[in-house]
DOMAR-429256 format. One record per residue (C-alpha): residue number from 1; x, y, z. Coordinates in steps of 0.001 Angstrom, whole numbers, plus 500000, padded with zeros to 6 digits. Layout:
<zakols>
k:east:north:up
NUM:X:Y:Z
...
</zakols>
This chain:
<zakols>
k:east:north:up
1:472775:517806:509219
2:475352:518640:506256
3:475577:517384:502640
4:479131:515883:502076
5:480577:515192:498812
6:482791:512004:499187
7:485035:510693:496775
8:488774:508444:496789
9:491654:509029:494408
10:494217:506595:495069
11:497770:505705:493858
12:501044:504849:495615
13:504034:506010:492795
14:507207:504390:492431
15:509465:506595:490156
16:511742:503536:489736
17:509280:501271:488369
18:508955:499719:485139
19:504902:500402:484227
20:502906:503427:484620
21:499426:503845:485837
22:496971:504007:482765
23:493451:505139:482482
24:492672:501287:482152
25:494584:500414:485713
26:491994:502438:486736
27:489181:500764:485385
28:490639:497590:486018
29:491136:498306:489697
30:493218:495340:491263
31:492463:494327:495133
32:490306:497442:495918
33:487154:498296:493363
34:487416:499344:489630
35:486688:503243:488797
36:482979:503681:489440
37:481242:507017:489580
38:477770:508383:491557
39:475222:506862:493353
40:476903:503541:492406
41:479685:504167:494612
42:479164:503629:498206
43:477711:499616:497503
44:481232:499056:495490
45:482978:500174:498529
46:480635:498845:501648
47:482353:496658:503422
48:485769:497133:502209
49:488769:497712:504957
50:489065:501383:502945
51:488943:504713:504416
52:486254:505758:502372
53:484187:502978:503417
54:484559:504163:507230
55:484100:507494:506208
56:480326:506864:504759
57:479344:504491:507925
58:480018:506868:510268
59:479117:510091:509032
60:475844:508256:508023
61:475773:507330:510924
62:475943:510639:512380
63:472811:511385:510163
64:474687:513454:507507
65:474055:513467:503886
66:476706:511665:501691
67:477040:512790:497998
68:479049:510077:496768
69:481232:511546:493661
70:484201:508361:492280
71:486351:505949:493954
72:489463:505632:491656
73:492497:503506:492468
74:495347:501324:490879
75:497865:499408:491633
76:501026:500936:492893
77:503417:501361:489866
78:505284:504168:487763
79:503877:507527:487299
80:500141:507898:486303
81:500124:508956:483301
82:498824:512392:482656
83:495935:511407:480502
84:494619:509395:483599
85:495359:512330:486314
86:493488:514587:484372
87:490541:512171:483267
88:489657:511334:486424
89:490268:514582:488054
90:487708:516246:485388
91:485384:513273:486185
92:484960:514722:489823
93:484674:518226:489097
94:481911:517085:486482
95:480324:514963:489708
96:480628:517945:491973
97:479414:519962:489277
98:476345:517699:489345
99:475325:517130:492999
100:474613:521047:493840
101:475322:522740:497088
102:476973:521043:499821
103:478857:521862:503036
104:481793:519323:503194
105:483977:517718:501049
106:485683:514274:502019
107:488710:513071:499968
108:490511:509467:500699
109:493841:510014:499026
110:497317:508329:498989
111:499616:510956:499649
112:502626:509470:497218
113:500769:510410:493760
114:503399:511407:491128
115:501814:512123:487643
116:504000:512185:484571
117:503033:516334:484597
118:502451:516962:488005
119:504986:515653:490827
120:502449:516320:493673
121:499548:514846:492886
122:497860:515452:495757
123:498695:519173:496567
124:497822:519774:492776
125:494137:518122:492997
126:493796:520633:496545
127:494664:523189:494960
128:492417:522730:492040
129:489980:522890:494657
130:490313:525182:496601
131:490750:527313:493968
132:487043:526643:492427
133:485230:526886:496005
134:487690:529237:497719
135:488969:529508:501307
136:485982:529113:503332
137:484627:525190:502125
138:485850:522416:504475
139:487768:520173:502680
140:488912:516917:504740
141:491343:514082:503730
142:492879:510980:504827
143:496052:509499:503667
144:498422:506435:503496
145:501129:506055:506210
146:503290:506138:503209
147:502348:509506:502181
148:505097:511950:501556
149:503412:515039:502619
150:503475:517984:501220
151:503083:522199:502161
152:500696:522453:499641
153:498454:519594:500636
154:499187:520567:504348
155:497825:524444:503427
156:494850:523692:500907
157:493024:521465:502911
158:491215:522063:506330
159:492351:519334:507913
160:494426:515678:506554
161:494926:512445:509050
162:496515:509336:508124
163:496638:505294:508585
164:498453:504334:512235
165:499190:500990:510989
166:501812:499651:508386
167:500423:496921:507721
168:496871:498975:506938
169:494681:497403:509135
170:493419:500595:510267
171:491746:502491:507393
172:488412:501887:507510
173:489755:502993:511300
174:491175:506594:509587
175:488135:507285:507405
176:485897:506700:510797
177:487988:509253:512885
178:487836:511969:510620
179:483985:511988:509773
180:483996:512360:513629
181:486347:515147:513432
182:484572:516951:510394
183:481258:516572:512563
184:483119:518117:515296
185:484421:520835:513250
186:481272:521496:511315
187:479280:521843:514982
188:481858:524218:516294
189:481398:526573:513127
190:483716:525246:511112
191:486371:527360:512124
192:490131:527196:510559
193:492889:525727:512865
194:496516:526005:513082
195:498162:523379:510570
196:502054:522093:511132
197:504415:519932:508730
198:507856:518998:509627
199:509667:516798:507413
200:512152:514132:508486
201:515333:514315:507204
202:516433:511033:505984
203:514790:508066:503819
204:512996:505444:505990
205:513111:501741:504363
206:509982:500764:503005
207:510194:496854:505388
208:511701:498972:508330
209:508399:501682:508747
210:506384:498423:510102
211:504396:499179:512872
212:504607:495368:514074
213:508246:495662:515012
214:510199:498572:516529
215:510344:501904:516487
216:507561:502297:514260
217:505380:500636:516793
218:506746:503066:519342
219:506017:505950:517262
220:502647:505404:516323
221:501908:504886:519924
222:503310:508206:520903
223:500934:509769:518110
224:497845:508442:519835
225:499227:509485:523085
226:500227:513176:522677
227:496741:513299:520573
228:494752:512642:522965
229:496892:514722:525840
230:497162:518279:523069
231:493469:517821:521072
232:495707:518227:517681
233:494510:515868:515089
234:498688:514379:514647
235:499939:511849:512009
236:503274:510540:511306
237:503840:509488:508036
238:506676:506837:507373
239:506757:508588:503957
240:506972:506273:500125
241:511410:506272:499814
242:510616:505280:496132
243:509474:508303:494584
244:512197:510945:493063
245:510647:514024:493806
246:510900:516872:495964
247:509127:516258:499401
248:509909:512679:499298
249:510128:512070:503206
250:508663:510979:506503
251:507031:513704:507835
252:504609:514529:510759
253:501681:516708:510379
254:499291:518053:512451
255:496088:520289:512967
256:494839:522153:516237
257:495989:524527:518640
258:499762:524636:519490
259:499747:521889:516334
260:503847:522903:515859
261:504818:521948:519107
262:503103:518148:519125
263:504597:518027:515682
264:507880:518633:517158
265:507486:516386:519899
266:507195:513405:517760
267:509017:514657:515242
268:511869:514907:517717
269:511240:511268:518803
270:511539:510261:515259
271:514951:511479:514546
272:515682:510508:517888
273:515556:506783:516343
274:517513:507576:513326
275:520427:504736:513929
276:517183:501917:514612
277:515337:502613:511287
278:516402:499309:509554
279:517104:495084:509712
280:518226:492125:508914
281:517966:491183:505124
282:519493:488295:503503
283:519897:487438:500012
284:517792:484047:498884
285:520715:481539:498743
286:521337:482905:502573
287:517738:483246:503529
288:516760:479412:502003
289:519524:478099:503690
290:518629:479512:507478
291:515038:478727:506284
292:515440:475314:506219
293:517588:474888:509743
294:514584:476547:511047
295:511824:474233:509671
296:513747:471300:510670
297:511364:470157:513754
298:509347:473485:513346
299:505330:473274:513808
300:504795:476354:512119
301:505961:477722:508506
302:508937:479403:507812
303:507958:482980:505877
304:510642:484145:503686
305:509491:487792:502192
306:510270:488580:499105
307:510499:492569:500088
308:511848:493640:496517
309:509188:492218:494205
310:506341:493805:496251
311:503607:494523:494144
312:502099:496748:496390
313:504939:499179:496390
314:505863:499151:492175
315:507416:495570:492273
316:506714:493550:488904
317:504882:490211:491260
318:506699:488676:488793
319:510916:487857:489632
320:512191:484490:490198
321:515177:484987:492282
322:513929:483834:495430
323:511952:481086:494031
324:514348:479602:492116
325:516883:479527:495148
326:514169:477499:497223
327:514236:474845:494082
328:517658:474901:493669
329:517888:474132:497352
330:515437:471406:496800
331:512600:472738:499382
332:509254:470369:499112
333:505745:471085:501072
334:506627:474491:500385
335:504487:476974:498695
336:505408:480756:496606
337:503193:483726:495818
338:501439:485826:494637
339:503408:485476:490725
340:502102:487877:488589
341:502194:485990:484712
342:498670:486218:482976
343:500120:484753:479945
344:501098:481475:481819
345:497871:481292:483857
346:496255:481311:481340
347:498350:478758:479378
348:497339:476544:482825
349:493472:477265:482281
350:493413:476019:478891
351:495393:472786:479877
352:493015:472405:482815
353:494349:470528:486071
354:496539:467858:486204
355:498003:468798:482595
356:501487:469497:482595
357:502506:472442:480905
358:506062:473662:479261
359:506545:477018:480196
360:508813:480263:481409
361:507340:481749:484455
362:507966:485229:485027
363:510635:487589:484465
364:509102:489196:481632
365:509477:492940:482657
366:513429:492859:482329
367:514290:493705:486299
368:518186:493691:486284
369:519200:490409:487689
370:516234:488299:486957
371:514868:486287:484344
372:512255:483742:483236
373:511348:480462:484784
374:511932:477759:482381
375:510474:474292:483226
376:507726:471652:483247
377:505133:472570:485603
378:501856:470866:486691
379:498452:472273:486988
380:497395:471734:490147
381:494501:474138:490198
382:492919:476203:487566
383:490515:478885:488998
384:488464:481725:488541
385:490687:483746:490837
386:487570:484904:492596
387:487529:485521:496521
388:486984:487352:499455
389:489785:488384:501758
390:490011:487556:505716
391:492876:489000:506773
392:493434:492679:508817
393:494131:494412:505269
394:491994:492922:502628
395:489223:491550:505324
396:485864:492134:502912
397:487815:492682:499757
398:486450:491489:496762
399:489022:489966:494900
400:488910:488969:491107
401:492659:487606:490632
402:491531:485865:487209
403:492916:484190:484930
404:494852:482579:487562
405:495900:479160:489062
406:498042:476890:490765
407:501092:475356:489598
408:503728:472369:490907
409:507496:472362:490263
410:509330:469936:492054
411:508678:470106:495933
412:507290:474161:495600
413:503573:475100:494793
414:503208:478281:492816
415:500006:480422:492973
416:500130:482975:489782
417:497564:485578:489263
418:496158:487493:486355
419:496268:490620:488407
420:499408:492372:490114
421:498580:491582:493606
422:500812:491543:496964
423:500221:487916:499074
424:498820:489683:502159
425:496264:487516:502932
426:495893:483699:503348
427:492671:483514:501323
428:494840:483946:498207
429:496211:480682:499054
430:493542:478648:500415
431:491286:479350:497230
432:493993:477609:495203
433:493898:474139:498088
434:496574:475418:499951
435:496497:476193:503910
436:499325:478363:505010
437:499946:476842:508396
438:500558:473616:506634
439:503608:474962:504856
440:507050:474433:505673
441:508530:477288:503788
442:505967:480375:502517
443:507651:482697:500024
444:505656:485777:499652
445:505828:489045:497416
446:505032:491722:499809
447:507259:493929:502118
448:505162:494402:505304
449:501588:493683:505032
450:502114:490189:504494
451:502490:490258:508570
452:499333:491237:509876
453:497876:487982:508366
454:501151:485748:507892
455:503243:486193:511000
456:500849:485408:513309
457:501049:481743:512251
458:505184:481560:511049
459:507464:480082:512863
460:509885:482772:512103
461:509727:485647:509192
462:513220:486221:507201
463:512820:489383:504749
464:514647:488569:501940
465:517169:490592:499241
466:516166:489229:495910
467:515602:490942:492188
468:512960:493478:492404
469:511858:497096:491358
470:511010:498363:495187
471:514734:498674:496633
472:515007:497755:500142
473:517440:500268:500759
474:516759:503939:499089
475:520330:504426:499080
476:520598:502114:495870
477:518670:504486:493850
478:519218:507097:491475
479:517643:509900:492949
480:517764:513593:491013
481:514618:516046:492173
482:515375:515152:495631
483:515368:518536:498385
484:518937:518743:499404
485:520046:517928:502589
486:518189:514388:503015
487:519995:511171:503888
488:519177:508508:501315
489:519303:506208:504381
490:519143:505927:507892
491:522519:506803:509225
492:523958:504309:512032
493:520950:501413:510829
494:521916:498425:509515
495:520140:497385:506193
496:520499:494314:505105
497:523073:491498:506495
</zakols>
């Protein structure tokens, strides 16, 4: 059986974003693991919904070797900063240096890394490579659905698949497919295929790439289909629209015989679509206001989605513009998260629960349109932050949200977190006392993944148009290193109402 060296380097990059990704988000880690290096490595990540986790059961399974190198990741923000990129890239190549021959090499990657020096982070660390154990090494990767593919990534590495599912419920899925590909490709001599890229051109929305609602769903489906008919390991990638570089797109990829011409076919399908790549958004005075007519003999919660202030695509976890319409609107057995404000959860820890505490919630990283939270709120719950998530994304995860806690204002219950965290699952709420279901009105920060675990159990979902650093429509930003010829936006769909 072979020896495979394993290792994750994860980031999604939004240009537009206030904070970069230090060394120390790295260490810190947020909903997946903090850095960790070696041997230590594969018990960090057992169990996790990751790719890399899949990866190691199954080509265990398969009675390979695994040489397990780092798992890396932060949370989705600005650039990493070039003192991180190349601290943790030399922290592999010392790992590799130190595990001696092998005959594989299995990367989970993102696909939308920009550095502050590099604007391909991906193709760069391939190259790097490649260029140390030349042309002949099989070097295997899996990638976000958001990636924003590029040649170079496409042509350095021997073969690349990515996540089916927006929400992610499938990556522990994607890691297990290609270790079964890799022991495929290692039994038939590892032998080099034909690889194809074809770029979409125009900007999907981040809410519209769902694969719960159409055409995304449609797509994806097609994928699996023409897969299975052609033998080409095919992706379609709904591409990361906040990132101002050059191969920011949706793309489809593929690798196998006559890869160009499944490639095309769903390529062809995809711009096929163009006019259907968008929805309904509302701002929060609009969205409260249908929210409520809804509840109004409802069984189930109404969730409004705060699609701007996702922290799992740059947002800040921390504006108050839809919150503050639900308590101007004078909402009650309602409930808002995840807020990112350390300071003030911390504030509520040393108070302890039932204090009431003075204080301005959010707002603090100066996104236009939004500021702080004044008011008198009670403590509720003060916690640890500590729990595991349930749900189809974060099912397994290890989450250490601390300092964090629960807070009251009027008729809304606020769950705020020490770490910048996207409400995608509904443990993050029932640690802090609350059940979901029992909701009238469920405000989260999160743009899509909120549904796999959410939407099942609302009433109706209402994305929402508030202050935030993830623009719902590309169109709105300033981009400058983008290829030209590429529509900012759909043409023909209708973003926002």
């Amino acid at each position: 059986m072979a020896r495979i060296a394993v290792a994750s380097f994860r980031h999604e990059t939004n240009t537009f974003a206030p904070h970069k990704a230090t060394m120390q988000d790295f260490e810190t880690g947020y909903s997946w693991p903090s850095l960790v290096r070696g041997e230590e490595m594969p018990a960090a990540v057992k169990g996790f919904n990751l790719a890399i986790s899949g990866f190691i059961e199954t080509a265990s399974a398969q009675g390979h070797e695994i040489l397990p190198l780092l798992f890396a990741s932060a949370a989705p923000s600005a650039e990493v900063t070039e003192d991180a990129y190349e601290t943790i890239v030399a922290m592999l190549f010392e790992e590799l240096a130190g595990v001696g021959d092998f005959d594989a090499l299995y990367l989970a990657l993102h696909g939308a890394m920009v550095a502050e020096h590099i604007e391909d982070g991906e193709g760069e660390l391939l190259g790097r490579l490649r260029q140390k154990f030349g042309p002949n090494l099989p070097i295997v990767v899996t990638l976000d659905y958001h990636a924003n593919m590029s040649q170079a990534a496409l042509d350095f590495a021997t073969a690349i698949t990515g996540y089916r599912s927006y929400p992610h419920a499938d990556m522990a899925e994607t890691g297990s497919r290609m270790a079964q590909w890799l022991d495929m490709h290692l039994a038939n001599g590892a032998v080099k295929t034909e690889a194809s890229l074809r770029q979409i051109p125009f900007l999907i929305p981040l809410f519209a790439g769902c694969t719960m609602r159409q055409p995304a769903s449609d797509v994806v489906a097609a994928v699996a289909a023409v897969e299975a008919e052609t033998n080409v390991l095919l992706s379609f990638a709904g591409g990361f629209p906040a990132a101002d570089i050059l191969d920011c797109a949706p793309s489809v990829y593929g690798y196998g015989p006559s890869a160009s011409d499944a490639v095309n076919r769903i390529a062809d399908m995809v711009e096929a679509l163009e006019s259907t790549w968008g929805g309904d958004i509302l701002t929060p005075e609009a969205a409260v206001s249908k929210a409520i007519k809804l509840s109004k003999g409802a069984s189930r919660p109404i969730v409004l989605a705060d699609i701007q202030d996702n922290p799992g695509a740059g947002g800040t976890g921390d504006t108050m513009g839809l919150i503050r319409a639900m308590l101007d609107a004078g909402v009650s057995g309602s409930a808002a998260g995840l807020v990112y404000d350390p300071h003030v959860a911390t504030i509520a820890l040393k108070a302890g629960e039932g204090a009431e505490i003075a204080v301005a919630l959010g707002g603090k990283h100066g996104v236009a349109g939004d500021n702080p939270l004044a008011g008198q709120f009670k403590v509720i719950v003060a916690s640890d932050g500590k729990m595991i998530g349930s749900g189809p994304l974060y099912k397994g995860a290890r989450m250490d949200l601390s300092p964090a806690a629960r807070l009251r204002i009027g008729g809304l219950d606020i769950v705020v977190i020490g770490k910048r965290v996207q409400a995608a699952d509904q443990e993050s709420f029932r640690h802090f006392g609350i059940e979901p279901a029992e909701t009238k009105l469920l405000a989260l920060k999160s743009s899509a993944h909120f549904r796999g675990h959410f939407q099942p159990i609302a009433e109706a979902v209402i994305d929402v148009v508030a202050p935030g650093a993830m623009s719902a429509n590309p169109a709105n930003l300033k981009f400058t290193k983008l290829r030209p010829g590429v529509k900012l936006s759909p043409a023909g769909a209708q973003i926002g109402s």
